[in-house]
N, CA, C and O of each residue as an XYZ file, in Angstrom:
864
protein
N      32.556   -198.460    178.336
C      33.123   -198.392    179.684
C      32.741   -197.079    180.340
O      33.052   -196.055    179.731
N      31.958   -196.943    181.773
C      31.798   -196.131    182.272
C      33.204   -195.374    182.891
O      34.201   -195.919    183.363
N      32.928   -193.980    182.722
C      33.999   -192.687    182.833
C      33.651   -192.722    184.835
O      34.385   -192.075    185.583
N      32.855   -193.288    185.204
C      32.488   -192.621    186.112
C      32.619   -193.977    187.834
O      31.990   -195.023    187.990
N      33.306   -193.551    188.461
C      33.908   -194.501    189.517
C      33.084   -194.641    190.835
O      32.725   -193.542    191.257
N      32.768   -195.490    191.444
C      32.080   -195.466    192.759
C      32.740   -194.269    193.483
O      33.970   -194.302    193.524
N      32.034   -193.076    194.139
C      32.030   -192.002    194.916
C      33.073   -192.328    196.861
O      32.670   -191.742    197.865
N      33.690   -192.816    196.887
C      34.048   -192.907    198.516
C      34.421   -191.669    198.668
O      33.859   -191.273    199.689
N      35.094   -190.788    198.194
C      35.514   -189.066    198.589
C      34.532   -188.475    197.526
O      34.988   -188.242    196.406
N      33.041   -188.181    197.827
C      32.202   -187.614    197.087
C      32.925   -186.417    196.102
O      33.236   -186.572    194.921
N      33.104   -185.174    196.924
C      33.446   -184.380    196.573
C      35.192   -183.963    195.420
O      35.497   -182.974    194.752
N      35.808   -185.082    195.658
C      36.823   -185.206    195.169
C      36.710   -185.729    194.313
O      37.082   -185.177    193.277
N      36.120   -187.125    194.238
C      36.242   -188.158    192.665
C      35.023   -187.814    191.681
O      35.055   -187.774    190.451
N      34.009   -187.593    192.483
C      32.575   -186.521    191.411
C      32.824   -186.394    189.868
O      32.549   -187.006    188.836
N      33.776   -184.796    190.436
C      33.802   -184.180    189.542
C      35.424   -184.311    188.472
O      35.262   -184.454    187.261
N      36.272   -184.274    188.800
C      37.130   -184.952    187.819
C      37.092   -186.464    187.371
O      37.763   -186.540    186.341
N      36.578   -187.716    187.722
C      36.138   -188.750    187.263
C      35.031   -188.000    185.637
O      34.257   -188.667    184.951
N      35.167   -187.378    185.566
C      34.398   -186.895    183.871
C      35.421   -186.773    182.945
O      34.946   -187.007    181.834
N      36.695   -186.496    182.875
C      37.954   -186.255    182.722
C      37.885   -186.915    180.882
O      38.239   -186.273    179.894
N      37.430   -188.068    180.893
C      37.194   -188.992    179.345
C      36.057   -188.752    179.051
O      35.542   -189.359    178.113
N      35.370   -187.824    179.755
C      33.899   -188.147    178.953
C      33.944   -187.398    177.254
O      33.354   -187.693    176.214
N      34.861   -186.412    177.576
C      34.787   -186.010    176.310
C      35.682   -186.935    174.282
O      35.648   -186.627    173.090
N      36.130   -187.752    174.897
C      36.331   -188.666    173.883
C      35.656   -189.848    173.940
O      35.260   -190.471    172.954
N      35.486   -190.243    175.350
C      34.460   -191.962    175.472
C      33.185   -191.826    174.961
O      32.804   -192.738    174.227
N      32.122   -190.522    175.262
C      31.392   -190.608    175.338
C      30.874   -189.551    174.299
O      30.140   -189.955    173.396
N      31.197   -188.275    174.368
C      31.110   -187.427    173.466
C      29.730   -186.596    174.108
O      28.790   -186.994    174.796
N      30.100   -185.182    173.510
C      28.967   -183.963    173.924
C      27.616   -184.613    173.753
O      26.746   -185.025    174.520
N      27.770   -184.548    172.531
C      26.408   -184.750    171.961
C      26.020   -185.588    172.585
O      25.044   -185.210    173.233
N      26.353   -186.927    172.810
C      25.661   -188.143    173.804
C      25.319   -187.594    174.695
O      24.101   -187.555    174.867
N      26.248   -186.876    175.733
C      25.802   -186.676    176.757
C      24.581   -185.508    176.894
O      24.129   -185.212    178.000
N      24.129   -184.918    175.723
C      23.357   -183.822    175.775
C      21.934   -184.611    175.901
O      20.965   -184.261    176.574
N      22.076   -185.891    174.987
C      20.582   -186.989    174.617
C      20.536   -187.853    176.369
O      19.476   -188.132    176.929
N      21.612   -188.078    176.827
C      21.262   -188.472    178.749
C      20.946   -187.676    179.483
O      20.239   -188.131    180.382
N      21.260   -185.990    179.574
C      21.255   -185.533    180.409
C      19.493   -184.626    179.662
O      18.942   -183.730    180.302
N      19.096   -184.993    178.679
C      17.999   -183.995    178.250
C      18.117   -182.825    178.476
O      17.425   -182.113    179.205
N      19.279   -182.491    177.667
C      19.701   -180.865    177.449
C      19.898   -180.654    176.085
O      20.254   -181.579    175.355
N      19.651   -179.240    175.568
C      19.643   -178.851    174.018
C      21.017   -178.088    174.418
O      21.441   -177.924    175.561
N      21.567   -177.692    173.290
C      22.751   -176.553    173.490
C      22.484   -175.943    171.849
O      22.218   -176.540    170.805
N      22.684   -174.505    172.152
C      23.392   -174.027    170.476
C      24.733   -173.460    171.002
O      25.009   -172.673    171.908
N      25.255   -173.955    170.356
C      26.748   -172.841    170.092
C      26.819   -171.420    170.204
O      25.943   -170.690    169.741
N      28.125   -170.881    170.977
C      28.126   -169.545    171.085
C      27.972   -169.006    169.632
O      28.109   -169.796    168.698
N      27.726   -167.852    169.430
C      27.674   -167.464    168.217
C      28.592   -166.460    168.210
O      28.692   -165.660    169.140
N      29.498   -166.433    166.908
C      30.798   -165.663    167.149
C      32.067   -166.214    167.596
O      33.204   -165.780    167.410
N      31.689   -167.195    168.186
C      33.159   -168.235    168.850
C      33.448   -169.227    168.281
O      32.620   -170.071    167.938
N      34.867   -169.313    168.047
C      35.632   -170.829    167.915
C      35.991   -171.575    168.985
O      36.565   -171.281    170.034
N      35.249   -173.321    168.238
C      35.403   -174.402    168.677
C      37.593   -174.432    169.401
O      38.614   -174.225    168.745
N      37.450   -174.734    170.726
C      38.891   -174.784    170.999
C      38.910   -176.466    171.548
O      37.951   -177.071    172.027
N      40.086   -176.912    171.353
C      39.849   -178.326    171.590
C      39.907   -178.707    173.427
O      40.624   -178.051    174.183
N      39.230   -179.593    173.795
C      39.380   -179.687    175.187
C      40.665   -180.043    175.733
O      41.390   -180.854    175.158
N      40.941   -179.559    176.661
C      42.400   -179.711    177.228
C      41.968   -180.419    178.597
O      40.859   -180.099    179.026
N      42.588   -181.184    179.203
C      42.876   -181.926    180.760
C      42.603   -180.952    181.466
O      43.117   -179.902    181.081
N      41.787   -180.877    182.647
C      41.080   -179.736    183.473
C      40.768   -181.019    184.826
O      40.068   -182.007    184.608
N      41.214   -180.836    185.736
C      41.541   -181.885    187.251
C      40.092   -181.213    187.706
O      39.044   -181.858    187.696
N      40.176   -179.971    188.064
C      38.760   -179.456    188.881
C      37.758   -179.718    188.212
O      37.024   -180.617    188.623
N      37.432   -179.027    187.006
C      36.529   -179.165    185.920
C      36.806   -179.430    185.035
O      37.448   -178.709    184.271
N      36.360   -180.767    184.758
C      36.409   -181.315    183.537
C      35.545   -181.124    182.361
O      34.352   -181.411    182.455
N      35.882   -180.810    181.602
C      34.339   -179.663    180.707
C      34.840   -180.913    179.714
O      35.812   -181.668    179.733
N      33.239   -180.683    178.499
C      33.620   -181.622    177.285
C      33.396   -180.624    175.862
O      33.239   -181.093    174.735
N      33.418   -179.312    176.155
C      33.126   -178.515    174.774
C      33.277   -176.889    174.911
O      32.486   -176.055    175.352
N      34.430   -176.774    174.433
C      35.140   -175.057    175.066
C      35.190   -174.427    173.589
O      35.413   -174.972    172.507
N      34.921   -173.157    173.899
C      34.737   -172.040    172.792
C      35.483   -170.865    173.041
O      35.643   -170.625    174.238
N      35.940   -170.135    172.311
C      36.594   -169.233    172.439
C      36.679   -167.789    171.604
O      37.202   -167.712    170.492
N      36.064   -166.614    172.336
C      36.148   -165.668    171.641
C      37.687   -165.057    170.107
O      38.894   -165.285    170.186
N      37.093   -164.458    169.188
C      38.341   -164.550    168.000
C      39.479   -163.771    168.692
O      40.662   -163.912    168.384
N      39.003   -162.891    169.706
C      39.759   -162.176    170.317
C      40.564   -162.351    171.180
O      41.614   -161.739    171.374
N      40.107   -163.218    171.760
C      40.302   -164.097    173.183
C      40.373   -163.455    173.951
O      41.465   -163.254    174.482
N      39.217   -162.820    174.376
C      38.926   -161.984    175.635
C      38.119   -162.894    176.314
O      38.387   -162.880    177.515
N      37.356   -163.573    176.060
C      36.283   -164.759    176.751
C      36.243   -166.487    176.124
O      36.316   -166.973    174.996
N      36.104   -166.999    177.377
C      36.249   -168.628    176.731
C      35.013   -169.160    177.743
O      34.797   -168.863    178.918
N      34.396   -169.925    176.975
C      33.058   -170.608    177.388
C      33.480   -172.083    177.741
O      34.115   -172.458    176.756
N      33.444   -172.953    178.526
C      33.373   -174.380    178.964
C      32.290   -175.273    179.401
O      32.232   -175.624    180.580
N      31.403   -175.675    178.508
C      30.720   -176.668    179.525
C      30.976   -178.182    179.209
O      31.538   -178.845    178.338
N      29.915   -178.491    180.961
C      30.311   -179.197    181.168
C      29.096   -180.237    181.823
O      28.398   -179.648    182.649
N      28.651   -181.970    181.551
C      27.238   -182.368    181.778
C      27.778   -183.088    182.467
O      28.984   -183.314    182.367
N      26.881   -183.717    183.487
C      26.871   -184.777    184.708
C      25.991   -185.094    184.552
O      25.129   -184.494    185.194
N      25.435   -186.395    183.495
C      23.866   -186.989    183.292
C      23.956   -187.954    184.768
O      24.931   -188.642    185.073
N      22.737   -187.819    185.551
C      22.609   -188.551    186.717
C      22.575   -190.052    186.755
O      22.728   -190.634    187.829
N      22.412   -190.604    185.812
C      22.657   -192.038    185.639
C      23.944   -192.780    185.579
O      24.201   -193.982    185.505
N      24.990   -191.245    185.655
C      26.108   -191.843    185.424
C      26.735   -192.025    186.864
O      27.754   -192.701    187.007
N      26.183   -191.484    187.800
C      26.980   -191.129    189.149
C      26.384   -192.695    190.130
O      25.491   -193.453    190.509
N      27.815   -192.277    190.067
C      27.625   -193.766    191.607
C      28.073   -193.450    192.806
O      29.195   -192.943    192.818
N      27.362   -193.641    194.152
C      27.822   -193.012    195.475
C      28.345   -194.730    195.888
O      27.877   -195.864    195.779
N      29.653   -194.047    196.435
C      29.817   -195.418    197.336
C      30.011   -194.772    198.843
O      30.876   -193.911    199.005
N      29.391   -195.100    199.668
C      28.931   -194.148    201.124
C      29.548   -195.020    202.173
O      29.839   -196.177    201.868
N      29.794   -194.530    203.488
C      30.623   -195.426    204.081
C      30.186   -195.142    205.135
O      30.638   -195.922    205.973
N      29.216   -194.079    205.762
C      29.127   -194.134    206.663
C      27.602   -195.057    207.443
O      26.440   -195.024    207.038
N      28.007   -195.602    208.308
C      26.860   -196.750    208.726
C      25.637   -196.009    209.368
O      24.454   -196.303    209.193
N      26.144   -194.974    210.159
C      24.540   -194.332    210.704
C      23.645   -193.050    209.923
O      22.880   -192.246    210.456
N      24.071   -193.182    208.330
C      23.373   -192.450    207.737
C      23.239   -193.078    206.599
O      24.023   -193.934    206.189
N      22.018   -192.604    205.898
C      21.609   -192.746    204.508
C      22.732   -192.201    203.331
O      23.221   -191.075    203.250
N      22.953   -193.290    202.517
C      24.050   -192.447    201.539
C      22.899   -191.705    200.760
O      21.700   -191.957    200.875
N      23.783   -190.208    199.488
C      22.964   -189.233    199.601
C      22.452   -189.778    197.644
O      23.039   -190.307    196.700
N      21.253   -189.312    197.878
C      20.987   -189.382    196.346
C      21.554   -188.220    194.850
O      21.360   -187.020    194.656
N      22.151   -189.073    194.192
C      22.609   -187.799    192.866
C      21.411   -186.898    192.592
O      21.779   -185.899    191.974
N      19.964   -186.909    192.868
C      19.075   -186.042    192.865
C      19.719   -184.727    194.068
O      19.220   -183.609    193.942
N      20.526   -184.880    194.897
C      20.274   -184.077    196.678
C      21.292   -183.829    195.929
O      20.873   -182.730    195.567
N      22.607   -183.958    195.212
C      24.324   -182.801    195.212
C      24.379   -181.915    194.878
O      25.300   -181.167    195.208
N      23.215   -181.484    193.883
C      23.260   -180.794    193.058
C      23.760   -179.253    194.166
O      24.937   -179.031    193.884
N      23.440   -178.567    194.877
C      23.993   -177.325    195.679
C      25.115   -177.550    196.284
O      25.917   -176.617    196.310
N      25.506   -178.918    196.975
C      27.137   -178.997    197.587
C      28.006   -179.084    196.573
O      29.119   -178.583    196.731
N      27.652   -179.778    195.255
C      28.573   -179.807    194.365
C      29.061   -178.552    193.568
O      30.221   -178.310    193.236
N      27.924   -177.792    193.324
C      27.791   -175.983    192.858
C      28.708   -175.036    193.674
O      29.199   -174.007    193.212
N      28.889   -175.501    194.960
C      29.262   -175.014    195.760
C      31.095   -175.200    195.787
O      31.948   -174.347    195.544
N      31.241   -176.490    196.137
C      32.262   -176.874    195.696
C      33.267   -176.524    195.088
O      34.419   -176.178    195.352
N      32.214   -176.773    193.638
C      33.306   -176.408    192.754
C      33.603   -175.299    192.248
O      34.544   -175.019    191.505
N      32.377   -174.331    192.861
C      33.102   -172.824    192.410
C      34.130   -172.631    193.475
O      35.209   -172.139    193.144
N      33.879   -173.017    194.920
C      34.384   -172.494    195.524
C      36.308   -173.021    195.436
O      37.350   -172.572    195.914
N      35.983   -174.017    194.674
C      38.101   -174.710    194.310
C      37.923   -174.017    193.382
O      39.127   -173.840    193.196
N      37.401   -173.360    192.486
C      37.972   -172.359    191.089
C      38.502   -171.568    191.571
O      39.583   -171.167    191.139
N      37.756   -170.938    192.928
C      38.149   -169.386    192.962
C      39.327   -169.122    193.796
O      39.714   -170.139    194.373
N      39.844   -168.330    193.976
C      40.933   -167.642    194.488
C      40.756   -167.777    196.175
O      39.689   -167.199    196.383
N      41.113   -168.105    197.065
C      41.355   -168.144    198.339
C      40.062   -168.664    198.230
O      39.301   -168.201    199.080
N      39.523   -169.541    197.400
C      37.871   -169.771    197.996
C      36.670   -168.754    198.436
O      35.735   -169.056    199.177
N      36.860   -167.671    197.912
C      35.669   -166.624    197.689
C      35.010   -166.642    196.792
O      35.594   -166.749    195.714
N      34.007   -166.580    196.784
C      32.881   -166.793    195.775
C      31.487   -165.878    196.014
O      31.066   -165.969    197.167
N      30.781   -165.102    195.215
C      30.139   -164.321    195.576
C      28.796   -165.047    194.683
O      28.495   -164.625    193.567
N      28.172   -166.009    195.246
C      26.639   -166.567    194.285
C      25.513   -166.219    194.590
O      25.321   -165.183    195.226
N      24.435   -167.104    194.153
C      22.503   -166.800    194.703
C      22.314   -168.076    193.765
O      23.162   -168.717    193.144
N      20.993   -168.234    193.858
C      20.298   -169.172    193.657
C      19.553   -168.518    192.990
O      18.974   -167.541    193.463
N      19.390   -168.942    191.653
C      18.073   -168.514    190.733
C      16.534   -168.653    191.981
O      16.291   -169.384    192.942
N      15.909   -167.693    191.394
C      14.368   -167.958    192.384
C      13.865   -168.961    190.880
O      14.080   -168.762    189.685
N      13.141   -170.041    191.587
C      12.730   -171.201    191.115
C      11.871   -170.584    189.582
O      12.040   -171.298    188.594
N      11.209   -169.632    189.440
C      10.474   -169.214    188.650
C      11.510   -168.781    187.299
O      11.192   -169.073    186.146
N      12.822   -168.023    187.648
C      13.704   -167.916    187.142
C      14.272   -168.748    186.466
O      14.226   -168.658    185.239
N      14.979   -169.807    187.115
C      15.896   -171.084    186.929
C      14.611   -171.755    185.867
O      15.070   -171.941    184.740
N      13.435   -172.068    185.962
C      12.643   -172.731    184.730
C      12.473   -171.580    183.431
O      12.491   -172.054    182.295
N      12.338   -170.352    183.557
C      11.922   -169.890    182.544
C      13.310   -169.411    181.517
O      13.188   -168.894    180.407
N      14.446   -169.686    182.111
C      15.668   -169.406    181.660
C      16.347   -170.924    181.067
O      17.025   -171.034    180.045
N      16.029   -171.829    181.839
C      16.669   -172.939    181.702
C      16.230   -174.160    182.199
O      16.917   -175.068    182.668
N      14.397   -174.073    181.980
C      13.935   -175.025    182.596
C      14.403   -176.220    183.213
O      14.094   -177.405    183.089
N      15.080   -175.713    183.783
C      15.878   -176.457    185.332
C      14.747   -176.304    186.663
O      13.851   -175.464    186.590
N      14.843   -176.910    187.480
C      14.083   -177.317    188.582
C      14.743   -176.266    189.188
O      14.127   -175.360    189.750
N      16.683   -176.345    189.078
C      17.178   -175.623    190.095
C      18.287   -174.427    189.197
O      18.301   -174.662    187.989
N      18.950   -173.533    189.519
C      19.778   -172.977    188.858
C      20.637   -172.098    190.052
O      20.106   -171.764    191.111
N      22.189   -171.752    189.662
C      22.783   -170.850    190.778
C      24.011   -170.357    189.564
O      24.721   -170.865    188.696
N      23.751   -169.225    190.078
C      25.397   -168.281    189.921
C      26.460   -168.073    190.911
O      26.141   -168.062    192.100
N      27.593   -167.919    190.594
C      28.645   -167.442    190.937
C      29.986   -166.807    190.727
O      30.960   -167.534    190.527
N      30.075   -165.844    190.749
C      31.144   -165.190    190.091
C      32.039   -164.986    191.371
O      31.679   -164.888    192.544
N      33.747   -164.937    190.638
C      34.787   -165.072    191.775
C      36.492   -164.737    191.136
O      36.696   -165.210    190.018
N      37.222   -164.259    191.541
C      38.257   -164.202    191.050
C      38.690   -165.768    190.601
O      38.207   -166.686    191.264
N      39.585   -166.082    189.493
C      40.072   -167.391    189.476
C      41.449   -167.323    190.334
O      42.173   -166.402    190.710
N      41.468   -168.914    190.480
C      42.471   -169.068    191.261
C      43.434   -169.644    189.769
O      43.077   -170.291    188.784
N      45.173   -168.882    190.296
C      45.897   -168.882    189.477
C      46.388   -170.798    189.089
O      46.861   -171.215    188.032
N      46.198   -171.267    189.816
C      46.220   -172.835    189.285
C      45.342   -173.292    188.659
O      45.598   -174.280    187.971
N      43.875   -172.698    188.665
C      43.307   -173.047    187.638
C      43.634   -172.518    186.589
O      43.714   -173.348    185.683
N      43.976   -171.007    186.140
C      44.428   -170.619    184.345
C      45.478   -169.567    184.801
O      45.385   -168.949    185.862
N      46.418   -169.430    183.962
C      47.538   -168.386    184.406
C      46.717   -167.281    182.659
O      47.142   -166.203    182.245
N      46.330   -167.550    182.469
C      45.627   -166.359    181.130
C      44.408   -165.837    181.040
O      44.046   -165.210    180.044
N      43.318   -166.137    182.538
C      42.399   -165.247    182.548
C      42.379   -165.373    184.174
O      42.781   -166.412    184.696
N      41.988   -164.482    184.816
C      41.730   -163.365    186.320
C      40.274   -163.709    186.692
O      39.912   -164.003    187.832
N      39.586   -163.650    185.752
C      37.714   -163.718    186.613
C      37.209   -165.120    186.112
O      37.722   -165.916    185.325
N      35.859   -165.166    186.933
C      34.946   -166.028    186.227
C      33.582   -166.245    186.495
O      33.301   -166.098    187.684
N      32.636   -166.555    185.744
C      31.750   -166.932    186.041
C      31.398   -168.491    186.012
O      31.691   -169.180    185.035
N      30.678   -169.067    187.270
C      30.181   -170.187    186.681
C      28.191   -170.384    186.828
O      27.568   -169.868    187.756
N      27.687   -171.006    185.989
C      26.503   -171.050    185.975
C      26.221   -173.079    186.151
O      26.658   -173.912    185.357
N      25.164   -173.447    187.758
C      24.972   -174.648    187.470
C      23.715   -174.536    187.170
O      23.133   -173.515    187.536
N      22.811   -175.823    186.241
C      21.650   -176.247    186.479
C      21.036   -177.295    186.709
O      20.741   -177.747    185.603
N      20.479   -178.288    187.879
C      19.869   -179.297    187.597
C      18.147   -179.032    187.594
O      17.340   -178.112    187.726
N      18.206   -180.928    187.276
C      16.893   -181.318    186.988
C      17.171   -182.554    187.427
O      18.146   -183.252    187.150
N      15.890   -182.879    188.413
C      15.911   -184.250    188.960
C      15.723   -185.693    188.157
O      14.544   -185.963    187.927
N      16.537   -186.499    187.772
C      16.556   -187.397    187.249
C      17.482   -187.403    185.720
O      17.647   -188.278    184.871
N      18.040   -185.799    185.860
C      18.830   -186.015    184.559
C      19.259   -185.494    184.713
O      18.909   -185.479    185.893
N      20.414   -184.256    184.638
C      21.213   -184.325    184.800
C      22.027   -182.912    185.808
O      21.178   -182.113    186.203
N      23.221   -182.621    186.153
C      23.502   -181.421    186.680
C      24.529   -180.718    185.537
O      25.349   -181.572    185.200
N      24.710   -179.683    184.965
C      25.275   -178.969    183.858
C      25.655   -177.991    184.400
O      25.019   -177.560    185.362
N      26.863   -177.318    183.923
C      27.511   -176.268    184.390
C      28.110   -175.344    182.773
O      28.358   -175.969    181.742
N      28.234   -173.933    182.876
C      28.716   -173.292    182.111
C      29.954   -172.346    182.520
O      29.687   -171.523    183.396
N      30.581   -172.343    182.281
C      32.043   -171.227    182.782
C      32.257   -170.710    181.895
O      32.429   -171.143    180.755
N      32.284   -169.462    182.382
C      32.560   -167.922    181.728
C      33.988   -167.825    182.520
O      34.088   -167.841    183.747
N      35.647   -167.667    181.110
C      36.515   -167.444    181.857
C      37.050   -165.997    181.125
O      37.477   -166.080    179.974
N      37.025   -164.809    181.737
C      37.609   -163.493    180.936
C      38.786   -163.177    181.786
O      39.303   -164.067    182.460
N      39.242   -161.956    181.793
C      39.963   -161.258    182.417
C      39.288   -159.760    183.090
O      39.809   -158.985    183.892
N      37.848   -159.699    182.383
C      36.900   -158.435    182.577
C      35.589   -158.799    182.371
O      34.948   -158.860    181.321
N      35.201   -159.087    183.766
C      33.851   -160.057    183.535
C      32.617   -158.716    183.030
O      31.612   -158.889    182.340
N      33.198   -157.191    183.742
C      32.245   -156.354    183.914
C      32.132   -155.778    181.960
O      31.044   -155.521    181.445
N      33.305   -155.700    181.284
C      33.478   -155.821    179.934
C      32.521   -156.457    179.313
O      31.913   -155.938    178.377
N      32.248   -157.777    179.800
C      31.936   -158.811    178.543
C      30.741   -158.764    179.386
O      30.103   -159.719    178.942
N      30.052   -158.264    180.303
C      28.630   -158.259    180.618
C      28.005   -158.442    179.266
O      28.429   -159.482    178.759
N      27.260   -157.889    178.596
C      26.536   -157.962    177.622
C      26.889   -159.824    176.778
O      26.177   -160.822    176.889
N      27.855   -159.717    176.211
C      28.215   -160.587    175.416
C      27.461   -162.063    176.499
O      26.450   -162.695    176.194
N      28.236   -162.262    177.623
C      27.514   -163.118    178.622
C      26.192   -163.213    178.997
O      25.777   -164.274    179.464
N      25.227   -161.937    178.814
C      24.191   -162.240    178.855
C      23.489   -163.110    177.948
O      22.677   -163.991    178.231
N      23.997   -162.672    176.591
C      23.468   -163.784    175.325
C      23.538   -165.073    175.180
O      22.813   -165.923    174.664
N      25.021   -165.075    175.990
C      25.612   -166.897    175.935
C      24.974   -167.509    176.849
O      24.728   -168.675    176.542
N      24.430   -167.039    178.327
C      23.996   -167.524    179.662
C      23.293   -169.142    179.819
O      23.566   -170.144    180.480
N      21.888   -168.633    178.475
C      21.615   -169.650    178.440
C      21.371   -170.921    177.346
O      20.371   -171.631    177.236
N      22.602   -170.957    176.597
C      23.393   -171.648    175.848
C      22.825   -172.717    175.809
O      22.150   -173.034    174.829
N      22.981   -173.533    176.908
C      22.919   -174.989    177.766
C      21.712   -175.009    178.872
O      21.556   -174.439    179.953
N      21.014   -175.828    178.187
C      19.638   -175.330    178.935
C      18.693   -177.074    178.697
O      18.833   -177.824    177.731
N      17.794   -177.294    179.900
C      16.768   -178.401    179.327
C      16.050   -178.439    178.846
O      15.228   -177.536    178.997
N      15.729   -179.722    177.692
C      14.622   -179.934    176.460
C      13.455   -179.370    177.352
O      13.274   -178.171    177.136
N      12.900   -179.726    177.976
C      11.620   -179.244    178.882
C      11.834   -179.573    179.949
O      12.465   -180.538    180.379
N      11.170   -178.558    180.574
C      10.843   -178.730    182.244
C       9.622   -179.878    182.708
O       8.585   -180.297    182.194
N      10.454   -180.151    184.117
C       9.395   -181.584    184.213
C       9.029   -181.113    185.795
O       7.957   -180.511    185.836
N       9.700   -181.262    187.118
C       9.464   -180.951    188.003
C      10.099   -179.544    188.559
O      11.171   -179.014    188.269
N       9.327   -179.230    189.231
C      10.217   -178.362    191.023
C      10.762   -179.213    191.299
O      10.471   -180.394    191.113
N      12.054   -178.565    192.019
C      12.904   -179.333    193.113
C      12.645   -178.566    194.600
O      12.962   -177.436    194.973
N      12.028   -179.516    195.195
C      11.741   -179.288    196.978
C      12.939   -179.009    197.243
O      13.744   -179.875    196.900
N      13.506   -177.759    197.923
C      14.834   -177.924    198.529
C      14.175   -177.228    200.020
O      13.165   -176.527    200.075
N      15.129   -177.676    201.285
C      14.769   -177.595    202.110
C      15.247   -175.690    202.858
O      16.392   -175.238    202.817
N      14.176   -175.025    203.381
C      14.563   -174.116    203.623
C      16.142   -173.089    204.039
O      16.967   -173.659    204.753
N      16.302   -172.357    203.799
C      17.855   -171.761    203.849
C      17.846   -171.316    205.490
O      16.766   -171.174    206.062
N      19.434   -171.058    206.369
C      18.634   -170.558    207.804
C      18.370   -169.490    207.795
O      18.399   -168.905    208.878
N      18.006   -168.774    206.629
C      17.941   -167.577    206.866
C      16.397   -167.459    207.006
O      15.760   -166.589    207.599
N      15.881   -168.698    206.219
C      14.610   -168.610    205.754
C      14.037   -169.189    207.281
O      13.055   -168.574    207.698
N      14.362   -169.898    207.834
C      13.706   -170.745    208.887
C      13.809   -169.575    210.053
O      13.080   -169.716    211.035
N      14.670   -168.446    209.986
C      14.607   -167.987    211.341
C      13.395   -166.824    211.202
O      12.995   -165.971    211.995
N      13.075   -167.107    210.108
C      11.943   -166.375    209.452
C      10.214   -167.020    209.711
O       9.139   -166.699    209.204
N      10.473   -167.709    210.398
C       9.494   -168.711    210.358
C       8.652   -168.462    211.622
O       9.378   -168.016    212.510
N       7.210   -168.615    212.058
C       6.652   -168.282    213.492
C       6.759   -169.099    213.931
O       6.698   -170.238    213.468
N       6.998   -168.668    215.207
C       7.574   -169.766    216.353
C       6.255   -170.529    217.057
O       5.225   -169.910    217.325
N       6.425   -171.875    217.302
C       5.311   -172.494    217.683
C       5.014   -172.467    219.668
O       5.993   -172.752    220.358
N       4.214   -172.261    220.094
C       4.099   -172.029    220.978
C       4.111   -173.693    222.060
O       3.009   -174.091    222.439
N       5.097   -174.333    222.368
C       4.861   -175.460    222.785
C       4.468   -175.818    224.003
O       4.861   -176.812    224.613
N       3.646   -174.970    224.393
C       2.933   -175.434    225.830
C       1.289   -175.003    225.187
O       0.190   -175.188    225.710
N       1.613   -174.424    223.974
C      -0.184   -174.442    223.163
C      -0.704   -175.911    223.411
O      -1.820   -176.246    223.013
């Protein structure tokens, strides 16, 4: 039985509709759909998954100390179904969410919705995590998401035709555990790289652009 429900509130049913994946379906499956490898943090214990409404992760780790807890979390693209409603547009392809959904959902983690991200430069995002695409964001948490850690990081990556993956870094001292996070970063990463993802210029990029002379 699919975990995963026709889309009418994209942004809402998305991402908690994963909620069972972690007993229906299991990590590991989803690592062989989404063509992603993972190793385990090293140094951390396995913590069991708990009910998570925003993010639904299927495999959380946890420092012995418990200063840092790792969550990820896979969206193999075969699993997503859009149900679209509006008549004078194209509904959108699970290849195109991958940045509104990144967006999204850091931006409901964080605290009043601040979020401070970037976008891997494409050269980056493949040689780290041969992903087509990759983005950071770090942000205070918002206290309904955890009353026992203050910061966070989240890391997404897709790849067109398989899947979108996310990693969360939850501490209380993100600037602390710098180091330790650098090692874990890229944990969760794809078997191989297959394409670029065309994404369409940023406006920052277009106002950057020479202007065409239209009476040329």
């Amino acid at each position: 039985m699919s975990c995963f429900r026709p889309v009418a509130a994209l942004l809402i049913v998305l991402l908690p509709a994963a909620a069972c994946l972690a007993t229906d379906i299991g990590f590991q499956q989803l690592l062989e759909e989404g063509g992603l490898e993972f190793q385990p943090p090293e140094g951390m214990q396995v913590k069991k998954v708990e009910p998570a409404y925003v993010m639904p992760y299927e495999a959380r780790y946890v420092s012995k100390e418990g200063e840092l807890e790792v969550r990820y979390a896979i969206r193999p693209l075969q699993r997503i179904e859009i149900d679209y409603q509006d008549p004078h547009n194209a509904a959108p392809a699970p290849n195109d969410l991958f940045n509104m959904l990144f967006r999204t959902l850091s931006e409901t983690l964080a605290r009043d919705h601040q979020v401070m991200s970037r976008i891997y430069p494409a050269e980056m995002a493949r040689e780290e995590y041969r992903a087509g695409w990759a983005a950071i964001g770090v942000f205070d948490l918002s206290p309904d998401i955890s009353s026992e850690y203050r910061e966070a990081m989240l890391i997404a990556i897709h790849q067109n035709d398989k899947a979108d993956a996310y990693t969360l870094f939850l501490t209380n001292d993100l600037a602390a555990q710098k180091v330790r996070i650098k090692k874990l970063r890229s944990n969760l990463k794809f078997k191989v790289f297959e394409n670029p993802i065309n994404t369409p210029p940023s406006p920052e990029e277009l106002q950057q652009l020479p202007m065409i002379d239209e009476k040329g």
